[in-house]
Structures are given as structure tokens and as C-alpha cells.
C-alpha positions as CSV (number, residue, x, y, z in Angstrom):
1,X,101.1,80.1,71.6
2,X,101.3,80.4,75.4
3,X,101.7,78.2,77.9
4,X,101.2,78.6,81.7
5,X,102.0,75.9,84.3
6,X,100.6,75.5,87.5
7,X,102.2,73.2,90.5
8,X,100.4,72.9,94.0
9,X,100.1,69.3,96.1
10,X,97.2,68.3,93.5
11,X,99.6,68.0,90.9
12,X,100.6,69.9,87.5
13,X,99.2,70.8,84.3
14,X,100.5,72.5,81.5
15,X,97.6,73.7,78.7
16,X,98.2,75.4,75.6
17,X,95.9,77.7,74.2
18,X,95.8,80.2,70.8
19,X,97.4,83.6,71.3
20,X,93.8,84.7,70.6
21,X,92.7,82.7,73.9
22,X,95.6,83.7,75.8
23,X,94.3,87.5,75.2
24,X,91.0,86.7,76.3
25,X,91.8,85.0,79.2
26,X,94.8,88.0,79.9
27,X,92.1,90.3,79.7
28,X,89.9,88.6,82.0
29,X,92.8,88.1,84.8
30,X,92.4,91.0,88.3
31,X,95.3,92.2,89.8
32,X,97.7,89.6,90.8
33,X,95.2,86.6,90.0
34,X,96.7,83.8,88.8
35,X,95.9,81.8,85.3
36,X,94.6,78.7,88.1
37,X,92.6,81.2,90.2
38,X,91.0,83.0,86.8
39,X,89.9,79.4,85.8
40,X,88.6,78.4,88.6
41,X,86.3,81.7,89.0
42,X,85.5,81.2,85.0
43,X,84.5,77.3,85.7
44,X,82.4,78.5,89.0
45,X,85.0,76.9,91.8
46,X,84.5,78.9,94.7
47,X,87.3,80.4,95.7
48,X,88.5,80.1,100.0
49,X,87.8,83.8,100.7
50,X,84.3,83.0,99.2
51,X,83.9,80.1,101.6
52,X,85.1,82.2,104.6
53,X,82.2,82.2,107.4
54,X,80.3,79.2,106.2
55,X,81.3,77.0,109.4
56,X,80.4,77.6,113.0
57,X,83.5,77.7,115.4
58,X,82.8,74.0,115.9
59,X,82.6,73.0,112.5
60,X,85.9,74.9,111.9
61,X,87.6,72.5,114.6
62,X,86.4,69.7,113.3
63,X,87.6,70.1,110.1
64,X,91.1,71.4,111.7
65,X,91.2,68.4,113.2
66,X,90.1,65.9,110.7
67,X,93.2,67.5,108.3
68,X,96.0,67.4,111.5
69,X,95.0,63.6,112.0
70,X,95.3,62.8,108.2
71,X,98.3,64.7,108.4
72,X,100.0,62.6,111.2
73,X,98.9,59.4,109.4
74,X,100.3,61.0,106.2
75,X,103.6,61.9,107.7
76,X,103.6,58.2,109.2
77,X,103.4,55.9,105.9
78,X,105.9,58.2,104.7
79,X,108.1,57.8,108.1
80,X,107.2,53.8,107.7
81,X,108.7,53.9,103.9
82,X,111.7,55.8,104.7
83,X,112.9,53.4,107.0
């Protein structure tokens, strides 16, 4: 039995799968892709290079800022609890 664990901001997982699966998936794997990255491409989760180009300059500094701004607020409740 293998066992691969993944840990990113979202959180962890750890899955266990047959030696059989583990093959399968192994075999499935390019390059330097990751067990998360295979999964996500085998459950149909675009990937960011496949997103690449789908906003106009405009959108792409919307969203920019959108993420800074939950950022800040982010980095303030945690400022706020520290104290």
C-alpha cells in the first residue's frame, strides 16, 4: 500500500490506495507531475497554465486586486488576534 500526502493553504489529505492503483496512477503521472496535479487532470480540474489568457488585462487587475485586499484584511484579523 502507498500513501502520498499533499499540503498547500487548502489543507492536507492523505489517501491510501492498492499497490495495483498506485501502478496505475504511477503510470499515468508526466514528468515531474505531482500525485495532486495527476488527480486533478484525471477528475477534469483545469489546471493554471490551462487558464492562462482567459482574462483581459482588466480582468487580470481586478482579480489582483480583489486577492491583495483579502490579503490585507487577512493579514489584519490575524494582526488583531496576535495582540
Amino acid at each position: 500500500m502507498y500513501i502520498d500526502m499533499y499540503v498547500c493553504a487548502m489543507g492536507t489529505r492523505t489517501i491510501a490506495v492498492s499497490d495495483e492503483v498506485y501502478t496505475r496512477l504511477k503510470a499515468l503521472k508526466r514528468g515531474d507531475e505531482s500525485y495532486t496535479e495527476l488527480l486533478n487532470r484525471l477528475a477534469g480540474r483545469p489546471s493554471l497554465t490551462e487558464l492562462a489568457g482567459l482574462l483581459s488585462k482588466d480582468q487580470a487587475a481586478i482579480v489582483r486586486r480583489t486577492v491583495e485586499e483579502g490579503r490585507e484584511r487577512s493579514r489584519a484579523r490575524r494582526l488583531k488576534g496576535v495582540r
